[in-house]
N, C-alpha and C positions, 0 to 999 in steps of 0.2 A: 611468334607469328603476328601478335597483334602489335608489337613494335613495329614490325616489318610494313604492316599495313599503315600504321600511322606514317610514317618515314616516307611511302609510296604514295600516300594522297596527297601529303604535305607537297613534296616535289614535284605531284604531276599539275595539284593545285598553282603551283609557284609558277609554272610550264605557262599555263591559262593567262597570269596575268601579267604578261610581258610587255602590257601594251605599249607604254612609257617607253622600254624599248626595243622600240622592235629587233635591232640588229641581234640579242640574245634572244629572242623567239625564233629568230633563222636555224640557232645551234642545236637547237630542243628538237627531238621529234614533232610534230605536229599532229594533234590528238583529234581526233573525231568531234563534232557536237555531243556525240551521244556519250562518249568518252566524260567529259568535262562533265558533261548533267551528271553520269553516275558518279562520280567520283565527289561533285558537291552532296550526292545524295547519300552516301560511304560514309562521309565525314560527320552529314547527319544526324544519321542513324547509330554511330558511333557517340555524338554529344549525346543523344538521348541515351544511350545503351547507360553512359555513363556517369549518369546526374541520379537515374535509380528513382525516377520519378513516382510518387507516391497516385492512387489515382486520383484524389483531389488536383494535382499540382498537374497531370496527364491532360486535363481539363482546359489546361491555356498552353499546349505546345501544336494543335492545329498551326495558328497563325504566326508563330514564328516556323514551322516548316515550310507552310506556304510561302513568307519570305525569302527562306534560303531557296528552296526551287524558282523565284523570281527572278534569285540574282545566279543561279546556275544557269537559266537559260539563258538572260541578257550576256551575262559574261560567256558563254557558247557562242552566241551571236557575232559579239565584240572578237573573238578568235576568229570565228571563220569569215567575218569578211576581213579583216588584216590580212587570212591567209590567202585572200581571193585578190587581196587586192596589191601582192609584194611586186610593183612595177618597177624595174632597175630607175632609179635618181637621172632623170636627167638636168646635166647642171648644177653648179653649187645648192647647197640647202638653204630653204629656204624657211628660213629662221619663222616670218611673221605665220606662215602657213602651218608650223611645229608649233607652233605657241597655239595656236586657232584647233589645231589638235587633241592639242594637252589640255586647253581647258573644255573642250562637251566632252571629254571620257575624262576628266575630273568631277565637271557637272554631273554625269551621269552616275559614277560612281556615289556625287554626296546622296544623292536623290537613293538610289537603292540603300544607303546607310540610314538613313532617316527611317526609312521604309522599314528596316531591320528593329533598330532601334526601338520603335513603334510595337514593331511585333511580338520584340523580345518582354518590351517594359511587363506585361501579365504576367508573363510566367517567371522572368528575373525576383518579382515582388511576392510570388509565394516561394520559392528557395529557402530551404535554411540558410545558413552563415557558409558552411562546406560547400553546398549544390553551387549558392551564390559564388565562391571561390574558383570552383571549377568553370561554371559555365561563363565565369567574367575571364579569366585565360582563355579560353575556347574563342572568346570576342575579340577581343585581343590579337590575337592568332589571325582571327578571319580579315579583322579589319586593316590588318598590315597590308600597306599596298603589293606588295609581294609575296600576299598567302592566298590571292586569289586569283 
């Protein structure tokens, strides 16, 4: 079951961050806001479930949740107007406007990543060696353009 679930949020997470391209966001079903929120919030509460937080260590995971509910909504956001806004192309593409694209939802993304970063750095620094191993794949994971 909890394979199942991880397999399920990974995918639906992957769904969410099509932005780069949109033509495989078309294939996907098309997920809710609220969808996208809970499913960053799943994956959460999952990292936490599984780092087995001591309560000293409980003490710096406020602000990296708050984080990730930052970039669950931003990235809800980032889906639902793509999905508001798929106008049929008229005319060849237009490359400078793709480029102008790609980079404010690359901007945007380093800026939520920083943000992360920031948040994580407390609680990454009390970690044992194990927790730190876990919760640095779990970043990893997040941070692939196509795990979110």
């Amino acid at each position: 079951m909890k394979k199942a679930l991880v397999l399920f949020t990974t995918a639906a997470l992957a769904a969410g961050s099509a932005l780069a391209t949109p033509a495989v966001a078309r294939d996907r079903p098309e997920l809710t806001a609220n969808q996208i929120i809970d499913q960053y919030a799943a994956r959460t509460a999952r990292i936490k479930a599984d780092l087995r937080l001591t309560p000293e260590q409980a003490k710096n995971w406020p602000g990296f949740e708050s984080a990730m509910k930052e970039i669950a909504k931003a990235n809800a956001d980032r889906v639902m107007a793509m999905q508001t806004s798929t106008e049929p192309q008229k005319g060849p593409l237009d490359i400078i406007e793709q480029m102008r694209r790609q980079a404010k939802y690359l901007g945007e993304r380093s800026v939520e990543r920083k943000k992360l970063a920031d948040a994580a750095q407390p609680l990454y620094a009390s970690l044992d060696d194990q927790q730190k191993r876990r919760f640095a794949a779990e970043l990893v994971n997040l941070t692939r353009p196509d795990a979110d």
